[in-house]
SEPAFI-639948 format. One record per residue: residue number from 1; x, y, z of N, C-alpha, C in turn. Coordinates in steps of 0.2 Angstrom, whole numbers, plus 2048, in hexadecimal, padded with zeros to 3 digits. Layout:
<recs>
+------+-----+-----+-----+------+------+------+-----+-----+-----+
: resi : n.X : n.Y : n.Z : ca.X : ca.Y : ca.Z : c.X : c.Y : c.Z :
+------+-----+-----+-----+------+------+------+-----+-----+-----+
:  NUM :   X :   Y :   Z :    X :    Y :    Z :   X :   Y :   Z :
...
+------+-----+-----+-----+------+------+------+-----+-----+-----+
</recs>
This chain:
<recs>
+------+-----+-----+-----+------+------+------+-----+-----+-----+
: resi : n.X : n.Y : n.Z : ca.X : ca.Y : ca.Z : c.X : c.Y : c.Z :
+------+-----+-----+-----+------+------+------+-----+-----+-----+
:    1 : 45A : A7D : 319 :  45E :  A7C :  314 : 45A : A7C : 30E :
:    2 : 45E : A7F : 309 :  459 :  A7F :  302 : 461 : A7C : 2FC :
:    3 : 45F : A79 : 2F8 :  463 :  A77 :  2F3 : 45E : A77 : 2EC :
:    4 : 461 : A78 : 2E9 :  45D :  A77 :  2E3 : 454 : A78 : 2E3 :
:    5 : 454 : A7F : 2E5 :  450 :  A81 :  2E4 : 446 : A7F : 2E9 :
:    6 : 44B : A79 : 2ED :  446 :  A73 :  2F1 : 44A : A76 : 2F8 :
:    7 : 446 : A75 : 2FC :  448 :  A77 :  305 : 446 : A6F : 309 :
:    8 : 44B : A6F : 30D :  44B :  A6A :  310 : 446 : A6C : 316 :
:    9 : 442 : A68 : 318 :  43B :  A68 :  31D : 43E : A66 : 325 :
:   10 : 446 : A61 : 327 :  449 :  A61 :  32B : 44E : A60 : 32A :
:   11 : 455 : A5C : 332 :  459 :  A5B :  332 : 45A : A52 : 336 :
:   12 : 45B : A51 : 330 :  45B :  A48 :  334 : 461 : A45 : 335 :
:   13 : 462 : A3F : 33A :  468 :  A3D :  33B : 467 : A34 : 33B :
:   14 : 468 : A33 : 332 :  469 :  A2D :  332 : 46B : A2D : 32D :
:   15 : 46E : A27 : 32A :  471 :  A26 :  325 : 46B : A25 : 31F :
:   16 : 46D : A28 : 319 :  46A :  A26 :  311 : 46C : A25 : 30C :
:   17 : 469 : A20 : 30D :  46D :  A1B :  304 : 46A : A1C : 2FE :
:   18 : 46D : A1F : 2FA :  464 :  A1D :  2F4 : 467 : A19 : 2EF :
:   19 : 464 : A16 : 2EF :  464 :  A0F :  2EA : 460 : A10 : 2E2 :
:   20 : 464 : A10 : 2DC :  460 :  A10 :  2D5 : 45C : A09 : 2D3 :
:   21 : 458 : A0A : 2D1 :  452 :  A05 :  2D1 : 44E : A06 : 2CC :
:   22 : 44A : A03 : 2C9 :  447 :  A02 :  2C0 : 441 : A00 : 2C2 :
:   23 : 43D : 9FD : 2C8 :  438 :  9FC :  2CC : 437 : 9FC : 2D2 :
:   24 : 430 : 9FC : 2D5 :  430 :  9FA :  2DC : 431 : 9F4 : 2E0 :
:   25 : 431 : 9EE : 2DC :  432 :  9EA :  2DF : 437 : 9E7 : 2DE :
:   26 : 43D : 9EB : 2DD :  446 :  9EB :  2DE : 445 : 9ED : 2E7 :
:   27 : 441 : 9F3 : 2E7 :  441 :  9F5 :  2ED : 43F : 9EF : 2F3 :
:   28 : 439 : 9EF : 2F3 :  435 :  9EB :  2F4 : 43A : 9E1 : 2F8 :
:   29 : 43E : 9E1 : 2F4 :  443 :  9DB :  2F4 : 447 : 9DC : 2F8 :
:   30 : 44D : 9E3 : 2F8 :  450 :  9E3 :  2FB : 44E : 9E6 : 305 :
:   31 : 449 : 9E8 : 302 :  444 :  9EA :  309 : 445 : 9E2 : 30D :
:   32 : 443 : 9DE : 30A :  441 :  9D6 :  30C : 448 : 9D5 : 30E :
:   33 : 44E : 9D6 : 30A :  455 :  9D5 :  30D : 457 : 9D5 : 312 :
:   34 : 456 : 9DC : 314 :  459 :  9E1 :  319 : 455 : 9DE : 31E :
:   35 : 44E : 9DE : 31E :  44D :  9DC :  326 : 44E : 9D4 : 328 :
:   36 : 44F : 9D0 : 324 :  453 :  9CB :  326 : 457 : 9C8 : 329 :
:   37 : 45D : 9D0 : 326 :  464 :  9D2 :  32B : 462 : 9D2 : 332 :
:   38 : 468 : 9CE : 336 :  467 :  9CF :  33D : 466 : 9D8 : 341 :
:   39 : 461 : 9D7 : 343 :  462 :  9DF :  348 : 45E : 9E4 : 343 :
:   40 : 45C : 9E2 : 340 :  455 :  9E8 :  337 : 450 : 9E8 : 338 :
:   41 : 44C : 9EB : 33B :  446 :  9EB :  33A : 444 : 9F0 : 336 :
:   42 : 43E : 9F2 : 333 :  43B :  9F6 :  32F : 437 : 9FB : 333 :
:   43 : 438 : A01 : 332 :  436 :  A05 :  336 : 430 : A07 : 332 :
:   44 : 428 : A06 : 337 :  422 :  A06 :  334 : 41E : A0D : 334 :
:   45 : 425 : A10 : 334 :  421 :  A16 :  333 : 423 : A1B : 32C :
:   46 : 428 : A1A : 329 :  42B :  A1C :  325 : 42E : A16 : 31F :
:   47 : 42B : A19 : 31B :  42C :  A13 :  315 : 436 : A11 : 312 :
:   48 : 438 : A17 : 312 :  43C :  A14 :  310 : 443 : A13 : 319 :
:   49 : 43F : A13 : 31E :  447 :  A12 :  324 : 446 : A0A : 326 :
:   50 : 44B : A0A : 328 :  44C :  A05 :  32C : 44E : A04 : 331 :
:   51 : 44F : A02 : 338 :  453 :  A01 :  33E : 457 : 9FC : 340 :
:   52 : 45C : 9FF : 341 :  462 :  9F9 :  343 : 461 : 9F9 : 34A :
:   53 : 463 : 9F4 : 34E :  461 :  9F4 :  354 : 45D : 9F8 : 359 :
:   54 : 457 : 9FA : 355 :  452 :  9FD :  357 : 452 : A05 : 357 :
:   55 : 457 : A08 : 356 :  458 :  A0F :  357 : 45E : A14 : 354 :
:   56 : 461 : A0D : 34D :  465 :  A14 :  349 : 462 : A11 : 343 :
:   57 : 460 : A19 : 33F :  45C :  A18 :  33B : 45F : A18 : 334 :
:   58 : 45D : A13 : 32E :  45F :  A12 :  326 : 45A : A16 : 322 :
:   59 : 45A : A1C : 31E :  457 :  A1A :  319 : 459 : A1A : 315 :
:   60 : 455 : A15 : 30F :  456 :  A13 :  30A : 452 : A15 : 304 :
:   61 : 458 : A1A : 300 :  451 :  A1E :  2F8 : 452 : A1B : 2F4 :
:   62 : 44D : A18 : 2F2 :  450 :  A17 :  2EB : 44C : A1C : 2E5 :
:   63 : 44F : A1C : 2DF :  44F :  A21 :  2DB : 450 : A1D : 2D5 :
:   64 : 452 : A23 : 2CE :  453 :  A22 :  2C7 : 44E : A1D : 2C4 :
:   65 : 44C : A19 : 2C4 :  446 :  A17 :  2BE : 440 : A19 : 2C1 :
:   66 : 440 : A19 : 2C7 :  438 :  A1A :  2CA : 436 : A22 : 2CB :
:   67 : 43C : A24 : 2CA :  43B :  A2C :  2CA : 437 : A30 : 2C5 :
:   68 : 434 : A35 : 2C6 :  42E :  A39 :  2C4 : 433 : A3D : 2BE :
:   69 : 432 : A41 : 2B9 :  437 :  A46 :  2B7 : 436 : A4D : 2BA :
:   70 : 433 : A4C : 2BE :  434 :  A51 :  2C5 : 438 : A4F : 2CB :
:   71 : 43D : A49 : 2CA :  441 :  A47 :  2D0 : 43C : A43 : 2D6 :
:   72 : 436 : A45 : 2D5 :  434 :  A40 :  2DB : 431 : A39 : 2DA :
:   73 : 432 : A37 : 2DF :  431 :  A31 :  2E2 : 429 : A2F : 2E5 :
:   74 : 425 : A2A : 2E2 :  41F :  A27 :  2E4 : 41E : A23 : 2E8 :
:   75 : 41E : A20 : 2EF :  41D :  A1A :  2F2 : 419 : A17 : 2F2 :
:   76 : 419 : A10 : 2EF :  412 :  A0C :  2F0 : 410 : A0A : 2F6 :
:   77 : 408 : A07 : 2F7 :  406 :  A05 :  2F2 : 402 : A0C : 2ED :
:   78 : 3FE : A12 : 2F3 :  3FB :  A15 :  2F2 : 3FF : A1D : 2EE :
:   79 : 404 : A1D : 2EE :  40A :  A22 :  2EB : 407 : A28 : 2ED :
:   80 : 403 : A28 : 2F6 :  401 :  A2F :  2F8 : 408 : A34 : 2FD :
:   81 : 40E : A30 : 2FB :  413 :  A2F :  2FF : 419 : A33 : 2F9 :
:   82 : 41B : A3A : 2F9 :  421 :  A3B :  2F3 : 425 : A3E : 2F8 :
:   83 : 42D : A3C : 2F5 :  434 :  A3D :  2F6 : 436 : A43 : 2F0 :
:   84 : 43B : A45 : 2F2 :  43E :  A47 :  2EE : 443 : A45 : 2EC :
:   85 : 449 : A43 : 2E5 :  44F :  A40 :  2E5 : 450 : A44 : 2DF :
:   86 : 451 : A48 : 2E0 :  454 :  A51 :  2E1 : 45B : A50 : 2DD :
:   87 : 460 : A50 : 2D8 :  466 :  A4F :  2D9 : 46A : A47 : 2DA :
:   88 : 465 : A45 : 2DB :  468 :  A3B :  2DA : 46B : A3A : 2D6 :
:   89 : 468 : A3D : 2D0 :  46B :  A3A :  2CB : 474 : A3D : 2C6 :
:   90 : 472 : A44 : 2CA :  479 :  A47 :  2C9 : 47E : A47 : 2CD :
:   91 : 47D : A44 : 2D3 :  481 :  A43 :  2D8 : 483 : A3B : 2D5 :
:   92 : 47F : A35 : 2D3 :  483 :  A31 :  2D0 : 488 : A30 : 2CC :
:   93 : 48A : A37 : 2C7 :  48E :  A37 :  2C5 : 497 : A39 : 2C4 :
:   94 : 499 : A3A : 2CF :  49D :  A3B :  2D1 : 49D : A34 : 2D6 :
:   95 : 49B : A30 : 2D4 :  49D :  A2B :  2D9 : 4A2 : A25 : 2D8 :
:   96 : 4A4 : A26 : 2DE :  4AB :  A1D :  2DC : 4A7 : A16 : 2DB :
:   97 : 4A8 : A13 : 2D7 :  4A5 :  A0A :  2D9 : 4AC : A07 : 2DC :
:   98 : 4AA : A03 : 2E0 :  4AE :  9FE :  2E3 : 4AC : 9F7 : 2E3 :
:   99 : 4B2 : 9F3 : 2E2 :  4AF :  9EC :  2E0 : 4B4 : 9E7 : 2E5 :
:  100 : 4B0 : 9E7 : 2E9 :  4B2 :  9E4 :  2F1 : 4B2 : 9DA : 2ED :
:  101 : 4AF : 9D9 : 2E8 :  4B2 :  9D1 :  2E8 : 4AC : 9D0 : 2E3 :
:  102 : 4A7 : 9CB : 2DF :  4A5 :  9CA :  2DA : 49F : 9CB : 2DC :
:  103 : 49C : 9CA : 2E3 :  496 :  9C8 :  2E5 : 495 : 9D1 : 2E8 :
:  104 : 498 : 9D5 : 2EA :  499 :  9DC :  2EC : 49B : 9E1 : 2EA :
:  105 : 495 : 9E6 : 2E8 :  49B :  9EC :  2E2 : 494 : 9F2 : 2E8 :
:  106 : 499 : 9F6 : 2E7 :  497 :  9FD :  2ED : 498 : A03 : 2E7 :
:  107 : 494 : A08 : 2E8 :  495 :  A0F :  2E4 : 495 : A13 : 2EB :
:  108 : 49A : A17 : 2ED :  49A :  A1B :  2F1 : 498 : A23 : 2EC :
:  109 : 498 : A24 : 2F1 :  495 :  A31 :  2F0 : 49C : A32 : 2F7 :
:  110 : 4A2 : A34 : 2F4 :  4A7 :  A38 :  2F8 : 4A7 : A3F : 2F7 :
+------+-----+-----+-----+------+------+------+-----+-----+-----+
</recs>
């Protein structure tokens, strides 16, 4: 598959979230959250997945402040790790927010 001029490398079957974020240690926090939750581990091979009961898989991008003005992505600590977030930023411009109660507000991509 090619999109904007980038070809995708494969076909993956897990859910992706990507998160806007201003630094790395927004990420880094919420990292700390999630495995927390009951049934999350961090999946130690890939920086940004996670595992829910061992075998469905989360990734989580975050993007917009840390991003390159070539849409990519650096992961620390060593940033020998890049992503692409390709359209993140113009895809947030068609999204719904939902505000489930004061403490829970959600941005859905429909």
């Amino acid at each position: 598959m090619e999109l904007h001029g980038e070809r995708s490398g494969r076909r993956t079957q897990d859910i992706d979230i990507a998160i806007a974020i201003d630094k790395w240690e927004q990420f880094s926090t919420i990292e700390k959250e999630i495995i927390q939750l009951p049934n999350f581990n961090k999946d130690l091979k890939q920086q940004q997945s996670f595992l829910y009961l061992k075998d469905f898989q989360l990734d989580i991008v975050p993007y917009e402040g840390i991003a390159t003005a070539e849409d990519k992505i650096f992961w620390p600590p060593d940033q020998s790790l890049a992503m692409t977030v390709l359209g993140f930023e113009e895809a947030e411009k068609d999204l719904l927010r939902v505000k489930i109660d004061e403490t829970l507000k959600l941005t859905l991509f429909l």
